[in-house]
TIVOBA-427168 format. One line per field, with one value per residue: z, x, y of N, C-alpha, C, O in turn; residue in one letter; residue number from 1. Coordinates in nm, 4 decimals, always signed. Each point is the difference from the previous one (the first is absolute). Layout:
# residues N
nzz <- [Z:...]
nxx <- [X:...]
nyy <- [Y:...]
cazz <- [Z:...]
caxx <- [X:...]
cayy <- [Y:...]
czz <- [Z:...]
cxx <- [X:...]
cyy <- [Y:...]
ozz <- [Z:...]
oxx <- [X:...]
oyy <- [Y:...]
resn <- [a:...]
resi <- [NUM:...]
END
This chain:
# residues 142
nzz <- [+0.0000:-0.1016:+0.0554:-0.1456:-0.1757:-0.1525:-0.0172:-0.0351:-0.2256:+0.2365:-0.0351:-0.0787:+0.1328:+0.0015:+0.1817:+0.0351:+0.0271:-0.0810:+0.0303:-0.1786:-0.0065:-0.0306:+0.1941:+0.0187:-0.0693:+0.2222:-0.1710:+0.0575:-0.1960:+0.0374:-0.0041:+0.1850:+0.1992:+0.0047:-0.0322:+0.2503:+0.2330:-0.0381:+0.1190:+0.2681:+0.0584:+0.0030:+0.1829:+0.1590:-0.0545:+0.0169:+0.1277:+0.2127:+0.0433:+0.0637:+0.1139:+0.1339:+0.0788:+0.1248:+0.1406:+0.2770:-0.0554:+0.0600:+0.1115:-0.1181:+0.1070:+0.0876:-0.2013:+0.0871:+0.2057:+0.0039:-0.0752:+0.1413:+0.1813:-0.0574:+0.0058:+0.1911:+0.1549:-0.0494:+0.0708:+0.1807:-0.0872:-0.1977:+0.0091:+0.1537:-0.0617:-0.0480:+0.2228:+0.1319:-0.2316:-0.0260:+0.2127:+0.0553:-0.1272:+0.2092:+0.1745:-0.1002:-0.0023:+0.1881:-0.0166:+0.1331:+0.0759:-0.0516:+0.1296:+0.0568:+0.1469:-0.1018:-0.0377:-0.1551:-0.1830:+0.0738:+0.0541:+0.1440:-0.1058:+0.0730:-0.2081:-0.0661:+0.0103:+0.0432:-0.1990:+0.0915:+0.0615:+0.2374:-0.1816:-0.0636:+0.0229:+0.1344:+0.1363:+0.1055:-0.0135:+0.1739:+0.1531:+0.0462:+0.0293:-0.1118:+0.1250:+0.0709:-0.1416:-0.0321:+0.1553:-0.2154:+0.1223:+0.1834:-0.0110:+0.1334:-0.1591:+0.0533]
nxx <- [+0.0844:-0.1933:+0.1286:-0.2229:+0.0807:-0.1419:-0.0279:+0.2109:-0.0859:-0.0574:+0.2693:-0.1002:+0.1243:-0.1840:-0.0912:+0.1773:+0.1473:-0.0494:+0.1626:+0.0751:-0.1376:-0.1194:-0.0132:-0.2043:+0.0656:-0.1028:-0.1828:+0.0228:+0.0336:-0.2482:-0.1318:-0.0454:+0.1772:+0.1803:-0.1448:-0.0838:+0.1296:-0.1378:-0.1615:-0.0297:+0.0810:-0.1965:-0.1573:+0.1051:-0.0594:-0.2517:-0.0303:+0.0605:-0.2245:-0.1962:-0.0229:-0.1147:-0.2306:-0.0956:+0.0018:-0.0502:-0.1791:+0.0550:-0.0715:+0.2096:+0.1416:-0.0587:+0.1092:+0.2173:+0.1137:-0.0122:+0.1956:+0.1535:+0.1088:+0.0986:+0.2205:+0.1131:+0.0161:+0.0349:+0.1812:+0.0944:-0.0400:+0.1493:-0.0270:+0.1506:+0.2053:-0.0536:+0.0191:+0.2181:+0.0619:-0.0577:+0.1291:+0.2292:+0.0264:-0.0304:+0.0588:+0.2066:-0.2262:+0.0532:+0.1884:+0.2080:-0.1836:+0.2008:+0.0202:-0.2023:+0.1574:-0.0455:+0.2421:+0.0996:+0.0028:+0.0993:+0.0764:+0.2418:-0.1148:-0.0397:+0.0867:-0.2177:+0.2078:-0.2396:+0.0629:+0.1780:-0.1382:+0.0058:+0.0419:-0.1808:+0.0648:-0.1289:+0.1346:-0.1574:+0.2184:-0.1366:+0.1030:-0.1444:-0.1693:+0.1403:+0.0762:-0.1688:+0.0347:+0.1176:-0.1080:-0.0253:+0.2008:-0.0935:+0.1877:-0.1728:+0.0813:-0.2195]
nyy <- [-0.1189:+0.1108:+0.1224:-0.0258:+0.0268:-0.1920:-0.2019:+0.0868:+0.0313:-0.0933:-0.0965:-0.2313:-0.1681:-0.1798:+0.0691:-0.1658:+0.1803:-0.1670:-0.1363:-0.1014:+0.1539:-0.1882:+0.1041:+0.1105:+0.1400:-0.0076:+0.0138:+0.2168:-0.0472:+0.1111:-0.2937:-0.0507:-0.0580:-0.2380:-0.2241:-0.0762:-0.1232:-0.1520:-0.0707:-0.0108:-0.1842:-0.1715:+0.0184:-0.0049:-0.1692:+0.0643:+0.1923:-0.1069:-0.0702:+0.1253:+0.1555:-0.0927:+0.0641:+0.1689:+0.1219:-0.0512:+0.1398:+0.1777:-0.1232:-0.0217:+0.0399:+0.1966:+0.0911:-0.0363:+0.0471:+0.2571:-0.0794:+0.0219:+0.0687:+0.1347:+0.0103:+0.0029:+0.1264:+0.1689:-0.0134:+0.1515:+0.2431:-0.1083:-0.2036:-0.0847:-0.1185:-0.2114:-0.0844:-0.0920:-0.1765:-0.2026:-0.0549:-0.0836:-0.1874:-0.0734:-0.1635:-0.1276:+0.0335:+0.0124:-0.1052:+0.0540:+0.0085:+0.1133:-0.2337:+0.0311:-0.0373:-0.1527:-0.0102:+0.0987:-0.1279:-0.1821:+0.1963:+0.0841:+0.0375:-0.2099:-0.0368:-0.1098:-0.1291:+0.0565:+0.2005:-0.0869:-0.1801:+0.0887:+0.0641:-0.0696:-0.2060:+0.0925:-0.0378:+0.1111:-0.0604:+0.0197:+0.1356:+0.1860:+0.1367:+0.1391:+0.1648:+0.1721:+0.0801:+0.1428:+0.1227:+0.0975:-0.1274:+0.0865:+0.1338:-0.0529:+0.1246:-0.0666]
cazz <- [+0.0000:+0.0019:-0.0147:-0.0919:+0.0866:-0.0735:+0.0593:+0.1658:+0.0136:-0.0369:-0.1116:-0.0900:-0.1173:-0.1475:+0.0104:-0.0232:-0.1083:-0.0197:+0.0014:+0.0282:+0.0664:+0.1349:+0.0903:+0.0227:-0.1247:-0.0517:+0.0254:+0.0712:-0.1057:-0.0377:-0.1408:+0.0023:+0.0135:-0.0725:-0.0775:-0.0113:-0.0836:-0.1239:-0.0859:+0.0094:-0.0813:-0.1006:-0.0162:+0.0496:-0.0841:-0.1113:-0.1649:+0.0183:+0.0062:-0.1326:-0.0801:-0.0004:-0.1532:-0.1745:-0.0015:-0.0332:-0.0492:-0.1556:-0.0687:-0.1435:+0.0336:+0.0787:-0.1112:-0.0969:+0.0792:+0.0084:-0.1417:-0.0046:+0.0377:-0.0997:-0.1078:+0.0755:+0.0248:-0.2125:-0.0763:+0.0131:-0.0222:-0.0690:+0.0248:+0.0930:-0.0872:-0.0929:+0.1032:-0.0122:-0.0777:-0.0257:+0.0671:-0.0403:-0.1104:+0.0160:+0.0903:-0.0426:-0.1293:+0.0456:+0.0205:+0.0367:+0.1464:+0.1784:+0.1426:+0.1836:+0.0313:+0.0311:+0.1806:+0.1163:-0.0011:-0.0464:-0.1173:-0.0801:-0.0502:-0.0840:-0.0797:+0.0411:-0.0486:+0.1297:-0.0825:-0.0942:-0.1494:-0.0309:+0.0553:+0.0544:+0.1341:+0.1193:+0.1460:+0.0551:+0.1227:+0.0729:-0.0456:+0.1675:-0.0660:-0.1035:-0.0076:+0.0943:-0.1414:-0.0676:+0.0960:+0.0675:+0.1116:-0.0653:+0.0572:+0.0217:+0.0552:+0.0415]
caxx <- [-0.0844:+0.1278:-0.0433:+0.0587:+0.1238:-0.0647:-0.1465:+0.0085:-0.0167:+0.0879:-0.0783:+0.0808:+0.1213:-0.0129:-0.0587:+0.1157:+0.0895:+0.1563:+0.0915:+0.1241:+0.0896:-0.0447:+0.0173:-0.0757:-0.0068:-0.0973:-0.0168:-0.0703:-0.1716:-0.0518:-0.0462:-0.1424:+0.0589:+0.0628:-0.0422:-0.0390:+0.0863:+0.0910:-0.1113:+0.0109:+0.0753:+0.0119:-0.1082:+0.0666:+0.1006:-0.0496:+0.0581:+0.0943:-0.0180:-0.0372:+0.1695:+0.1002:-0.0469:-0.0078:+0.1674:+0.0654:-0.1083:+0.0724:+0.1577:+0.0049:-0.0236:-0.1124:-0.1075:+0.0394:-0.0759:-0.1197:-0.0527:+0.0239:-0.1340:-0.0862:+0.0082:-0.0528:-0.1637:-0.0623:-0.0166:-0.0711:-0.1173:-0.0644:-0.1442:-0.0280:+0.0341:-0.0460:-0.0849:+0.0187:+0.0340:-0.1680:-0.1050:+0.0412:-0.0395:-0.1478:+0.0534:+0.0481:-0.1085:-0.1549:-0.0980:-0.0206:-0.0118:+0.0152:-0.0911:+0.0533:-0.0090:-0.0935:-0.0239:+0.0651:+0.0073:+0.1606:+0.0213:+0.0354:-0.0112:+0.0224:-0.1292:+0.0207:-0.0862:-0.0043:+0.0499:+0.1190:-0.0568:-0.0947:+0.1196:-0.0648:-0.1242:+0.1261:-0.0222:+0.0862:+0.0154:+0.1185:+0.1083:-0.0082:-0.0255:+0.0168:+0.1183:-0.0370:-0.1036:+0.1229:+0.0544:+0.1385:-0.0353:+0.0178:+0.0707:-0.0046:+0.0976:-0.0985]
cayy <- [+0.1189:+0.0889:+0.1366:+0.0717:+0.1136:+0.1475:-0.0675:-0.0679:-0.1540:-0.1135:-0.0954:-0.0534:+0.0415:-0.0200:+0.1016:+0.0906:-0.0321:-0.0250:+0.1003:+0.0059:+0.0703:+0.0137:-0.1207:-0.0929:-0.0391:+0.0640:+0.1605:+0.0278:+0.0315:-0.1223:+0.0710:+0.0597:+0.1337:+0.0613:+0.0558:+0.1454:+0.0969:-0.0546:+0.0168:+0.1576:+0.1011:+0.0637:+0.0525:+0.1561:+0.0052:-0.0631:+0.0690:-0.0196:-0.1545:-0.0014:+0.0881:-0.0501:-0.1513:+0.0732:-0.0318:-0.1083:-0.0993:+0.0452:-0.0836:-0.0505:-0.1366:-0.0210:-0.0090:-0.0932:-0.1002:-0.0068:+0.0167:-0.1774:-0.0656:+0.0252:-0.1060:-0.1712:+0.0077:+0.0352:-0.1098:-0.1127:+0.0091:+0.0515:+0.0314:+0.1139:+0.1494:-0.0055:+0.0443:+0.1309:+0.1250:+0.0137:+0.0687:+0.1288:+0.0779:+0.0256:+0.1721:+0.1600:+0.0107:+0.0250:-0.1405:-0.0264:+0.1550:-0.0217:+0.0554:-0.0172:-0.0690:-0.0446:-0.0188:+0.0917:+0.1639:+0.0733:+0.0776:-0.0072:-0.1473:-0.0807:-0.0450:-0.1256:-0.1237:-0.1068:-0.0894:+0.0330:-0.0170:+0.0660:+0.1246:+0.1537:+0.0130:+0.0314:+0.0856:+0.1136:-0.0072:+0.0841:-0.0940:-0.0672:-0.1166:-0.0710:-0.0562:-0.1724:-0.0511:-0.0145:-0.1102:+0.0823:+0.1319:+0.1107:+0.0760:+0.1865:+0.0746:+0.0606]
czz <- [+0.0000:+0.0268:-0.0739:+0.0772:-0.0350:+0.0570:+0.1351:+0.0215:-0.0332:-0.1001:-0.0079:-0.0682:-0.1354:-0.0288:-0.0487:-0.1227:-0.0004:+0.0175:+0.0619:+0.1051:+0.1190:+0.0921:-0.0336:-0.1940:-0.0857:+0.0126:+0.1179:-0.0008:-0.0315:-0.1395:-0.0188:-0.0345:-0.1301:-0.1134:-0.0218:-0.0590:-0.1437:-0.1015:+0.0073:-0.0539:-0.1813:-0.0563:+0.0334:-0.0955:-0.1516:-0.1515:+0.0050:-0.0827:-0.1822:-0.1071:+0.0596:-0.0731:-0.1540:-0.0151:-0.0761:-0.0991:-0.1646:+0.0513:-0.0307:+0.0978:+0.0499:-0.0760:-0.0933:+0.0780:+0.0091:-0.1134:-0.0471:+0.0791:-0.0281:-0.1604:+0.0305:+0.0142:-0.0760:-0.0523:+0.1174:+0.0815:-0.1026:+0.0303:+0.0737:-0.0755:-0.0955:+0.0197:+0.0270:-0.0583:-0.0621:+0.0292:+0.0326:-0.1468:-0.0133:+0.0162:-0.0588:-0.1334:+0.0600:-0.0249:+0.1324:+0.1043:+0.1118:+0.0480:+0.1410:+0.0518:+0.0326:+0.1729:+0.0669:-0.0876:-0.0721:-0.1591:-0.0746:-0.0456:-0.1010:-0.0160:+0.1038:-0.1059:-0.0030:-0.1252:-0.1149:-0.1571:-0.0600:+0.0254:-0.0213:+0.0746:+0.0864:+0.0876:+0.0150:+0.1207:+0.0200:+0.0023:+0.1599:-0.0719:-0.0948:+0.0997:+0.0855:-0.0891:-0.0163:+0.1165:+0.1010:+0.0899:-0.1004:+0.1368:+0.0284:+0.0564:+0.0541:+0.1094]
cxx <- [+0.0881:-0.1405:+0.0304:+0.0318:-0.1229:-0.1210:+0.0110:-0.0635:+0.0745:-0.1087:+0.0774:+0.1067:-0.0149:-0.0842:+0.0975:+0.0245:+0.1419:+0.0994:+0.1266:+0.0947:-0.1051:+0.0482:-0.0408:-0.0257:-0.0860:-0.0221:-0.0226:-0.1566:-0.0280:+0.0230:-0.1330:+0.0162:+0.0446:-0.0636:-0.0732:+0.1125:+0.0361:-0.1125:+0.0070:+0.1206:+0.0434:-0.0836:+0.0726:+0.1192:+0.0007:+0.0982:+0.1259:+0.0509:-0.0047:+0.1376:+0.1153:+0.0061:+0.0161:+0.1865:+0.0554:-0.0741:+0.1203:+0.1371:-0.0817:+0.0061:-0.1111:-0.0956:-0.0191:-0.0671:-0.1546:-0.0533:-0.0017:-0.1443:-0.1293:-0.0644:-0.0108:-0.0975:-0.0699:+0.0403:-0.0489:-0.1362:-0.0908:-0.1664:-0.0378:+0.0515:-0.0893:-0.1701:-0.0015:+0.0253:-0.1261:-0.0803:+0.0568:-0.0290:-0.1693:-0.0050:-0.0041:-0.0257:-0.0837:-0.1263:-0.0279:+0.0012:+0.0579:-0.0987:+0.1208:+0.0109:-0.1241:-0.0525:+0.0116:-0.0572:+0.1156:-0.0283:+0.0633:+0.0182:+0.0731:-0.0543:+0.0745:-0.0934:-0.0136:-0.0218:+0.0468:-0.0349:-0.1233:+0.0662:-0.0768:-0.0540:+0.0590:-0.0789:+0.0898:+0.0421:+0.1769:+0.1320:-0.0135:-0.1105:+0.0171:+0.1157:-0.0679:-0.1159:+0.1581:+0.0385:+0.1630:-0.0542:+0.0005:-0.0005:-0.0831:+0.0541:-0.0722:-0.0467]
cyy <- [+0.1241:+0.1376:+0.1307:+0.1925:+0.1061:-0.0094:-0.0812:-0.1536:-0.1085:-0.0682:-0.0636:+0.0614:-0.0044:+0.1415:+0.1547:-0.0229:-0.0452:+0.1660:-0.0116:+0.0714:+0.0406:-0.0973:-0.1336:-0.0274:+0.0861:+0.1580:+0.0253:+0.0777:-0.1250:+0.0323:+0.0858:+0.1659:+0.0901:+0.0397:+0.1198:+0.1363:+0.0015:+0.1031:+0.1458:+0.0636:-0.0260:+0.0551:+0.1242:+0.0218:-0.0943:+0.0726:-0.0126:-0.1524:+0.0135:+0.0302:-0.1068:-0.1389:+0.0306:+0.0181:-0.1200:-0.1144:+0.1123:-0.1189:-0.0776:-0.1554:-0.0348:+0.0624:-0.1589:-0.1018:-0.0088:+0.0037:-0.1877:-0.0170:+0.0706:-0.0941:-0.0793:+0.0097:+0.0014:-0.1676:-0.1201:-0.0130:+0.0562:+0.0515:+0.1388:+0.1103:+0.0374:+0.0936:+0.1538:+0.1012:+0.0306:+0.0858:+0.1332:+0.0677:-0.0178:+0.1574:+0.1323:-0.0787:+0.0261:-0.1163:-0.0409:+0.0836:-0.0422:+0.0486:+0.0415:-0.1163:-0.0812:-0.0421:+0.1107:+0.1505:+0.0838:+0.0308:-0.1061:-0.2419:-0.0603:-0.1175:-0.1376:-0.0635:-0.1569:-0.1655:+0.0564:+0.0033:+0.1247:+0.1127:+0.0655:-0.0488:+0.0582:+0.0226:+0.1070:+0.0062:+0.1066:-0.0799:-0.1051:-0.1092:-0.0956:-0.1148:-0.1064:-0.0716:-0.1069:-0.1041:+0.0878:+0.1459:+0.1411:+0.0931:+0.1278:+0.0603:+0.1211:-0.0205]
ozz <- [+0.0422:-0.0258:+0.0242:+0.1133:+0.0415:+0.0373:+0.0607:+0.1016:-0.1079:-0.0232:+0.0288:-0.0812:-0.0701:-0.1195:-0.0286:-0.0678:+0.0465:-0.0096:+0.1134:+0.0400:+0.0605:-0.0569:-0.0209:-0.0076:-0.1179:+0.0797:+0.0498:+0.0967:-0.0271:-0.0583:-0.1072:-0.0799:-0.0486:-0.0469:-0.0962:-0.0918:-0.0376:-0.0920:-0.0993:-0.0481:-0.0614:-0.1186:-0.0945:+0.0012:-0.0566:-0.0984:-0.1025:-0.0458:-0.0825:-0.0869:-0.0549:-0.0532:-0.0987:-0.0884:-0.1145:-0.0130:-0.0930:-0.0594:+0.0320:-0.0376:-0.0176:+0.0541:-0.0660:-0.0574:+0.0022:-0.0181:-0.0794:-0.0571:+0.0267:-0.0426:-0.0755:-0.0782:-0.0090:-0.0607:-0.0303:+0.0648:+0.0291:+0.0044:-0.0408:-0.0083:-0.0212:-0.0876:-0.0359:+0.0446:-0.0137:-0.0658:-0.0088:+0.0015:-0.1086:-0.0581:+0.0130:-0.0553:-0.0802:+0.0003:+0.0119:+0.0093:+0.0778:-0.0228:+0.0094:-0.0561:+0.0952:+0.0621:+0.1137:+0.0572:-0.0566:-0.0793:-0.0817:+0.0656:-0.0829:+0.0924:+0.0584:-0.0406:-0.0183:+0.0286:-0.0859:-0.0828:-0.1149:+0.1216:+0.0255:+0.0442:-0.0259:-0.0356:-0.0446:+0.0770:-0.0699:-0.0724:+0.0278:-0.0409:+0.0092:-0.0289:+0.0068:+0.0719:+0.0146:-0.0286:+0.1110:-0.0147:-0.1154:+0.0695:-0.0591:+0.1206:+0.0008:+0.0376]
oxx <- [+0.1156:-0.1149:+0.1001:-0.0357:+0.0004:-0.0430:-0.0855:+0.0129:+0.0574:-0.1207:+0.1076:-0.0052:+0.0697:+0.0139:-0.0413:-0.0524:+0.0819:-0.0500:+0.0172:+0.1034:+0.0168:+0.0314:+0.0709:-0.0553:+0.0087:+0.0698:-0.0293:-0.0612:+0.0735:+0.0473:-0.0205:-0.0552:-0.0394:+0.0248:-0.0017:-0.0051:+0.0860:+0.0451:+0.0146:+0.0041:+0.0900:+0.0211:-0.0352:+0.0699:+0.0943:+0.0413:+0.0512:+0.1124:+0.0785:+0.0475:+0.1094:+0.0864:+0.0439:+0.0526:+0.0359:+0.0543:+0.0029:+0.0988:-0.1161:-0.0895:-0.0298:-0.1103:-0.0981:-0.0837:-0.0603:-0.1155:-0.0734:-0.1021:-0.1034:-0.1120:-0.0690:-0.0694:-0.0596:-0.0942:-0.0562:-0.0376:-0.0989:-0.0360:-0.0786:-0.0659:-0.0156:-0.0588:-0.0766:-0.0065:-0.0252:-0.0851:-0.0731:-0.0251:-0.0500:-0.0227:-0.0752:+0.0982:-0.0929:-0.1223:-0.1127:+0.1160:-0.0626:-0.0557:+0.1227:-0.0919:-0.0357:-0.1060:-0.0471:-0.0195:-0.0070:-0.0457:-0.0522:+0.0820:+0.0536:-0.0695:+0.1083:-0.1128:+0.0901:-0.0276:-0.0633:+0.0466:-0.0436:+0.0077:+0.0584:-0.0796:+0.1190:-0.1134:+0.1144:-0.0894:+0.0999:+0.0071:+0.0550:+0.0435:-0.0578:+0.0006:+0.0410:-0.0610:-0.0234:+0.0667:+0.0505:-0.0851:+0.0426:-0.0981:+0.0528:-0.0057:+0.0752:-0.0989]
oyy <- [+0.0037:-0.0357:+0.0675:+0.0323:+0.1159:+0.1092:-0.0643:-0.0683:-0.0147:+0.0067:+0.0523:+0.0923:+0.0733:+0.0258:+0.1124:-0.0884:+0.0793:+0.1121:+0.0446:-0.0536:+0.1058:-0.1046:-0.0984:-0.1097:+0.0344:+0.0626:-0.1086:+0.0454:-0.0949:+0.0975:+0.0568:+0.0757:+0.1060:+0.1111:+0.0768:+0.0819:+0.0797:+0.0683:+0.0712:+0.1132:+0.0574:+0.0252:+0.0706:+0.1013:-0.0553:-0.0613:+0.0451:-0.0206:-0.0469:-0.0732:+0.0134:-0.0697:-0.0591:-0.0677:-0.0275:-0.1097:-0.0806:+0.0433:-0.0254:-0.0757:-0.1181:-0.0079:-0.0343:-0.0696:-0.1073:+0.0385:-0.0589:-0.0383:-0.0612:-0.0280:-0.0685:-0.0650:-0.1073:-0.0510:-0.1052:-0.0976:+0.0674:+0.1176:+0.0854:+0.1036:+0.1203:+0.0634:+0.0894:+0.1146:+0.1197:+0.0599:+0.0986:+0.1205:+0.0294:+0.1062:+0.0965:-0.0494:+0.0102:+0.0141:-0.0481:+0.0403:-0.0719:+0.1074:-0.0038:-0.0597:+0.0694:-0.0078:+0.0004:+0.1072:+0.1091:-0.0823:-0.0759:-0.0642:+0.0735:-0.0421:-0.0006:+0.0280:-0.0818:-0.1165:+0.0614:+0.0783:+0.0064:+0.0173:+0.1054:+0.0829:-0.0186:+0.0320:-0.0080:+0.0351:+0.0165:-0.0993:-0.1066:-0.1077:-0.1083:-0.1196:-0.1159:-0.0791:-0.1200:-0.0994:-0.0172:+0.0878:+0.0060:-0.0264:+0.0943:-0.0240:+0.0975:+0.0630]
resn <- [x:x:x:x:x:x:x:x:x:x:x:x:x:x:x:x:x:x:x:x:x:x:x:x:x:x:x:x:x:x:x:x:x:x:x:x:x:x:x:x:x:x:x:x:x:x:x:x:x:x:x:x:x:x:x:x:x:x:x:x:x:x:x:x:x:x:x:x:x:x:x:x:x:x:x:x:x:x:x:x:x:x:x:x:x:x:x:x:x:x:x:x:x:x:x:x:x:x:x:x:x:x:x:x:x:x:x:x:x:x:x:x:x:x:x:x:x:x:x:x:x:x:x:x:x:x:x:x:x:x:x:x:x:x:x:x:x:x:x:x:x:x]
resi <- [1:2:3:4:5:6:7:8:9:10:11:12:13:14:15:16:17:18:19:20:21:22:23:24:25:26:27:28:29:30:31:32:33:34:35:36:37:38:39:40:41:42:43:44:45:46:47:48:49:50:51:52:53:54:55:56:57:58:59:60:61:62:63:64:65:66:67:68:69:70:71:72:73:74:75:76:77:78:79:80:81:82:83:84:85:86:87:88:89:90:91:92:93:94:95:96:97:98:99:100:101:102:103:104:105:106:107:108:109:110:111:112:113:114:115:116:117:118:119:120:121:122:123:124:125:126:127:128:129:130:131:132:133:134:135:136:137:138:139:140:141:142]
END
C-alpha cells in the first residue's frame, strides 16, 4: 500500500505508476491523479500541443510513416475506404446533409456506418459517441 502525495489516499501499489528513480519503484501520484494532471495541462496549454504537432507532423520521416499507414489501412480495409470516400464526396456534392449528432446534440459530427456496403446510409454521431458505437474509450477533457 502506498499513499498518493496529491489526494492523500492510500491505494494499491499497482494503483501507481512505475518510475525508476523513486525508492520504492514507483510515482508518488496515483494514476487517477496523474492523469488528471496530464489532461489539465494540456487543455491549458492546448495551442502549445497543436504547433508542436503541426511542427513535428512537416519531417519528412514522420509524413512518410503516416503516409505508409495510411496506405495499409486503405488496402487492408478496402470496403470501409471505399465508404468513407463516398460519402465524403456525398458531402461536398450536396447529396448528402451533415446532421448533429443524433445522441447528444453536438454540431460538430461524423458519419458512422453500421454497413459498409451501403455508404450513404450513415448515422451522425460526435467523436464521444462514435468512438463507443466503435467499442473504444473516448476521453472528455470537460
Amino acid at each position: 500500500m502506498k499513499t498518493c502525495f496529491k489526494c492523500k489516499t492510500e491505494k494499491p501499489l499497482g494503483e501507481f505508476y512505475r518510475h525508476p528513480q523513486m525508492k520504492d519503484g514507483r510515482l508518488n501520484k496515483c494514476k487517477e491523479c496523474t492523469k488528471r494532471d496530464v489532461s489539465s495541462n494540456y487543455e491549458d496549454r492546448r495551442e502549445y500541443y497543436a504547433e508542436y504537432e503541426r511542427k513535428r507532423f512537416q519531417q519528412p520521416k514522420r509524413k512518410a510513416a503516416a503516409m505508409e499507414y495510411q496506405r495499409k489501412r486503405r488496402d487492408a480495409n478496402p470496403e470501409k475506404y471505399r465508404a468513407s470516400y463516398l460519402t465524403s464526396n456525398a458531402v461536398r456534392d450536396g447529396r448528402l446533409i451533415k446532421q448533429p449528432c443524433e445522441v447528444c446534440g453536438e454540431k460538430k459530427a461524423q458519419a458512422h456506418h453500421d454497413d459498409y456496403s451501403k455508404p450513404l446510409d450513415v448515422r451522425w454521431l460526435c467523436r464521444k459517441h462514435h468512438l463507443g458505437v466503435h467499442g473504444k474509450q473516448s476521453y472528455d477533457f470537460k
